[in-house]
C-alpha positions in Angstrom: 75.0 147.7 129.6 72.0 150.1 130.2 72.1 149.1 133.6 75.4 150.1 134.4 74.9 153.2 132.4 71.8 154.0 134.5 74.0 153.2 137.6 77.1 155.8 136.8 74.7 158.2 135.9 72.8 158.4 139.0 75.9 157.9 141.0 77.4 161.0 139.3 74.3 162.9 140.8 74.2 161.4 144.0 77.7 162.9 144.5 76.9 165.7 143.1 74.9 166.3 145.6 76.8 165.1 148.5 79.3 167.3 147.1 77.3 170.3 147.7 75.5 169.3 151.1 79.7 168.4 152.3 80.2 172.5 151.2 76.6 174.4 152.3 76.6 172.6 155.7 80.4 173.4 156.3 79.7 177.1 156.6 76.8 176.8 158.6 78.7 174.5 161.1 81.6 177.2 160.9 79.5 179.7 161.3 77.3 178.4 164.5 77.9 181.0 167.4 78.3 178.4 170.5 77.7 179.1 174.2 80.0 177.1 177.1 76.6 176.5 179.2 74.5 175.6 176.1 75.7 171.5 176.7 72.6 170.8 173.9 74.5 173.2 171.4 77.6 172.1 171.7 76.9 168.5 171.5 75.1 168.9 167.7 77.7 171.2 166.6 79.9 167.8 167.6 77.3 165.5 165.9 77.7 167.6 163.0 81.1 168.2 162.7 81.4 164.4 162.9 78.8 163.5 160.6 80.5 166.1 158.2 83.7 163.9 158.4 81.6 160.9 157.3 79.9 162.2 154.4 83.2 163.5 153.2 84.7 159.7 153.8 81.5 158.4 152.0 81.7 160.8 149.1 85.6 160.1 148.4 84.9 156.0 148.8 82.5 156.0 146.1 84.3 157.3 143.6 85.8 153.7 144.0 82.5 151.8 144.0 83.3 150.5 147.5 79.1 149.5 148.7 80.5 147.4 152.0 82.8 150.7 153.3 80.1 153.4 152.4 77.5 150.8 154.1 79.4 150.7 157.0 80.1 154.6 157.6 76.2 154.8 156.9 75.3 153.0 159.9 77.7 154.8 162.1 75.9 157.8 160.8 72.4 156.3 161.5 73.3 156.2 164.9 74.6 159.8 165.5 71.0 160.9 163.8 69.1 158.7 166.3 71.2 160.6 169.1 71.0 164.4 167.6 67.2 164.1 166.6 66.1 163.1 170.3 68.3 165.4 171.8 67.4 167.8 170.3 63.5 167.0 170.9 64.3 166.1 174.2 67.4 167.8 175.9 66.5 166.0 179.4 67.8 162.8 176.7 71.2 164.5 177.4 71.7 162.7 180.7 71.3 159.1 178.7 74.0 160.2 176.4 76.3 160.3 179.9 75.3 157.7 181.5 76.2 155.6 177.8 80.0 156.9 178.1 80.2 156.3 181.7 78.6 152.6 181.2 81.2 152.4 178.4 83.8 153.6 180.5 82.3 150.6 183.3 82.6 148.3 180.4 86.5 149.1 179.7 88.0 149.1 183.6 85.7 145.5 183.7 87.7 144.2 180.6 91.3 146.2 182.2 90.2 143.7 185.6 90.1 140.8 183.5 94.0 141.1 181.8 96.1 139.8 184.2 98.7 142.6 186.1 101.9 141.5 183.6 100.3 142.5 181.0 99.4 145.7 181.4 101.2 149.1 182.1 102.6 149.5 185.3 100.0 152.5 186.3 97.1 150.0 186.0 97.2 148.1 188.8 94.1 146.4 190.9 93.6 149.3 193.1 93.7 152.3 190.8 91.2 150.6 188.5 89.2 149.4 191.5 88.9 153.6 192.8 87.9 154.3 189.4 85.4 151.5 189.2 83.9 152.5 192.8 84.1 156.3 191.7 81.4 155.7 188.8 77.7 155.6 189.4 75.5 152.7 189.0 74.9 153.3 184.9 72.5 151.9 182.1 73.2 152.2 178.1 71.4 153.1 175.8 70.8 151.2 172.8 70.6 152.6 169.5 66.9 151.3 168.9 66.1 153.2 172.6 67.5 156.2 170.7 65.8 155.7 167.5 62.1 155.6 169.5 63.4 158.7 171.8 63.7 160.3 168.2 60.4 158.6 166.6 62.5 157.1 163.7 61.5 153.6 164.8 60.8 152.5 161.5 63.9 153.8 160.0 66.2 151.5 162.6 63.6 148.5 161.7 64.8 149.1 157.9 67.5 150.7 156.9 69.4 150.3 160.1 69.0 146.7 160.2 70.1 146.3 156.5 73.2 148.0 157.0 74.2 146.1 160.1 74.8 143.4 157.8 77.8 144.6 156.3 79.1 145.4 159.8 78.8 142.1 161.2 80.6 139.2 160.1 77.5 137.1 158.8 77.2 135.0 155.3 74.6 138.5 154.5 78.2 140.5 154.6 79.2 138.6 151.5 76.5 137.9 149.6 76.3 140.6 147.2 80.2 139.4 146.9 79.7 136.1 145.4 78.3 136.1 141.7 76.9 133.0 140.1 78.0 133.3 135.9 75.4 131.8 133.0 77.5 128.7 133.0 77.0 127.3 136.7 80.6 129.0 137.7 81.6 131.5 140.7 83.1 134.6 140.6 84.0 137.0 143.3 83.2 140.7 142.7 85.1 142.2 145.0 82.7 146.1 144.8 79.8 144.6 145.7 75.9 145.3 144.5 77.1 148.7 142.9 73.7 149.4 141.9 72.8 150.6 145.8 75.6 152.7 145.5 73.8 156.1 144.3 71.0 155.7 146.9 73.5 154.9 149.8 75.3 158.3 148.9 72.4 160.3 148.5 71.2 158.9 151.9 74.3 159.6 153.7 73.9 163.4 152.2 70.0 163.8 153.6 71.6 162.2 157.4 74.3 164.8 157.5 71.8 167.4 156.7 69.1 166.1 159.4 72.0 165.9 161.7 72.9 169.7 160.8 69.6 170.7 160.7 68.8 169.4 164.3 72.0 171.9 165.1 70.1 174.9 163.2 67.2 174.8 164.8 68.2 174.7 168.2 70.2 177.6 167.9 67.0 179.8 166.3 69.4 180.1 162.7 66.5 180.9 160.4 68.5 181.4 157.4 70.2 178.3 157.9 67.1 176.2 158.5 65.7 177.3 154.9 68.9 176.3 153.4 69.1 172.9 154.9 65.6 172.3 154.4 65.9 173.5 150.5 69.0 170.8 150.9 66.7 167.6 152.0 64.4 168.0 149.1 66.9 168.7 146.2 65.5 167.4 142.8 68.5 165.4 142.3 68.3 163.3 145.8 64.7 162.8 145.0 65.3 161.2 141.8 67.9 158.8 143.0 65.0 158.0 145.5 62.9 156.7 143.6 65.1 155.1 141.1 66.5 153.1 144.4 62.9 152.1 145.2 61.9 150.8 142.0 65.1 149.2 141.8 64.1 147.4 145.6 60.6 146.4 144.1 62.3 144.5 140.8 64.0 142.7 143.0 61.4 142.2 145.9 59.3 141.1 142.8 62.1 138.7 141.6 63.1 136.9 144.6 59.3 135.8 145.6 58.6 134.9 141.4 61.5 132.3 142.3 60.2 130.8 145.5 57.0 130.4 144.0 58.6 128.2 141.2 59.9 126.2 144.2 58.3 122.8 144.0 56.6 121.9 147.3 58.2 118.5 147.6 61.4 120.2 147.6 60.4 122.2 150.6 60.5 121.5 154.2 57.6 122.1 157.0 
């Protein structure tokens, strides 16, 4: 029972905050002055508007306790940081972004090529999907681990990004946290999920959108907005949640390799 009170209340704090970060970085956004020939500018006022969306889509999920939805949107989010932060280091990292959509773009007309001629719409034959195919340049993509080490969060796409791929893809790790094991030997299906990573997936969906925003602020010179975003990342409330998560990870870091020690040896394999 204290457990799940200890869950709802830092829940109620991690929206809190997301709450406010979702209303002080929507008038900065709406405020940013943009330039047409400022390409750099306008794509992180995109990122952020985006990223905005997605807080807003975590921070109405949660109320219902959904982990494997606000998991997802977190990694989606993950990837638009990796992108804003080494763009915003690096604007010559501008040209990998379009060379990405135009791979993309390869990557669709290939798969159009592949559908036989029935079964698409009449404007899509061989030949106009062969020009367009000839009209793009040889291309390379750019993986999302390429843009987490053009942004030096390397160690964040080893961790965080890697745990939530899990609850993208459809591996036994997807449904895990779904499948509960009762006192008596039964199984029961809990269709939320580990609830308990709730509050810290919330908060950290808050401090991307603000990284994201704050990538925007600083390349357009906004020193007001800077201070405000930076006050943002290191509000008392997010902290706490923080380390709550984190001592929460250690219990069970602790508890997993107390039970494979009990293990007997015979029962193992080499």
């Amino acid at each position: 029972m204290n457990e799940r009170v200890n869950t709802a209340r830092s829940l109620n704090a991690a929206r809190a905050f997301a709450a406010d970060a979702l209303v002080g970085t929507e008038k900065i956004i709406t405020s940013v002055s943009l330039r047409s020939d400022d390409e750099v500018a306008v794509l992180l006022a995109a990122k952020s508007v985006r990223s905005l969306g997605y807080l807003r889509a975590v921070w109405r999920i949660s109320e219902e306790a959904l982990v494997g939805p606000v998991a997802t949107l977190l990694r989606s989010q993950m990837e638009m940081l990796f992108v804003a932060a080494a763009v915003a280091s690096d604007p010559s990292k501008l040209a990998l972004l379009i060379e990405s959509r135009d791979c993309d773009r390869r990557r669709s007309l290939e798969n159009l090529m592949r559908i036989s001629p029935e079964e698409r719409v009449n404007a899509l034959t061989d030949e106009y999907l062969e020009d367009e195919l000839n009209a793009l340049e040889s291309t390379r993509e750019t993986k999302p681990w390429q843009w987490a080490k053009h942004a030096g969060l390397q160690d964040e796409h080893r961790t965080a990004y890697a745990f939530l791929s899990r609850f993208v893809h459809a591996t036994l790790g997807a449904v895990d946290d779904h499948v509960v094991r009762t006192p008596t030997g039964s199984i029961r299906i809990n269709a939320a999920g580990d609830v308990g990573q709730l509050p810290h997936l919330v908060v950290h969906s808050a401090r991307m959108h603000l990284s994201i925003t704050l990538c925007m602020a600083q390349w357009a010179e906004d020193e007001g907005a800077v201070n405000r975003l930076e006050a943002m990342l290191h509000d008392e409330r997010a902290t706490q949640v923080s380390i709550e998560a984190l001592a929460n990870v250690e219990r069970n870091v602790d508890a997993i390799v107390e039970s494979r020690q009990r293990v007997p040896r015979s029962n193992c394999r080499d």
